[in-house]
C-alpha positions in Angstrom: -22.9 27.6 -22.6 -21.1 24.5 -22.9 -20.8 23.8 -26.9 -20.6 20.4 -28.3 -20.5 19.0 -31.9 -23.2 16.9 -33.5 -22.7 13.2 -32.3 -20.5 14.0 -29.9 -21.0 12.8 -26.6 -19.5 13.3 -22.7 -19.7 9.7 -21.3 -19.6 9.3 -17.2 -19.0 6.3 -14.7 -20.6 5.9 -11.7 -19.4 3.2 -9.4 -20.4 -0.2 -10.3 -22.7 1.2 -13.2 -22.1 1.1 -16.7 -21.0 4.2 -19.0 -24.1 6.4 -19.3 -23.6 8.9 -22.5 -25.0 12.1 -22.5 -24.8 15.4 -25.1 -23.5 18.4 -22.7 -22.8 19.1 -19.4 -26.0 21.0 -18.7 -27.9 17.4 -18.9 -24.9 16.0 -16.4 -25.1 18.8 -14.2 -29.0 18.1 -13.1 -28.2 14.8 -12.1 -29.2 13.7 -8.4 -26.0 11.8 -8.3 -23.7 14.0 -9.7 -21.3 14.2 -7.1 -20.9 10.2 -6.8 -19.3 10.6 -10.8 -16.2 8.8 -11.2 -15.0 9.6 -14.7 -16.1 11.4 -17.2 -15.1 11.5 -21.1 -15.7 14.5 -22.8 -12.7 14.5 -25.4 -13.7 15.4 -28.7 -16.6 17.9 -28.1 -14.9 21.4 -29.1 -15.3 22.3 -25.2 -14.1 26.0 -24.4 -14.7 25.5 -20.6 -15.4 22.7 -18.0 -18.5 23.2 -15.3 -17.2 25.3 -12.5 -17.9 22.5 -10.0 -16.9 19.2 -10.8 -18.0 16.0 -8.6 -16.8 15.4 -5.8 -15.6 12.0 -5.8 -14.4 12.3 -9.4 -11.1 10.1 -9.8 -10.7 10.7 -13.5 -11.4 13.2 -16.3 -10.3 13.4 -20.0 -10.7 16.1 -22.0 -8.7 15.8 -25.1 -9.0 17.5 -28.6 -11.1 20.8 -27.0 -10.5 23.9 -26.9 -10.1 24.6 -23.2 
C-alpha cells in the first residue's frame, strides 16, 4: 500500500492540461491515460515506495520529504 498523510496530495501533468490532484497512487494508477503523465508531485506524502511501473512518457518526478 502506498501511504499518504491527511491533506496531502500527489499532483500530475498531462500535456496541455492543467494539474489534476489526487490522494494516492492507487487512484493514479487506474487512469486510462496513465502512461501519457508528464510529471507528477508527490513530495510531502510520507511515501515508503513508488508504483513499480511509472508512465511512460513521464519527463519529471519529485518526490521530496518521503521516506523512500
Amino acid at each position: 500500500m502506498y501511504s499518504y498523510k491527511m491533506n496531502s496530495y500527489i499532483s500530475v501533468k498531462f500535456p496541455d492540461k492543467d494539474i489534476i490532484y489526487f490522494e494516492n497512487f492507487e487512484d493514479i494508477l487506474k487512469l486510462e491515460n496513465y502512461d501519457e503523465i508528464i510529471n507528477i508531485d508527490c513530495s510531502g506524502n510520507d511515501l515508503d515506495k513508488l508504483p513499480e511501473k511509472l508512465p511512460k512518457n513521464l519527463i519529471s518526478l519529485f518526490c521530496a520529504c518521503n521516506r523512500l
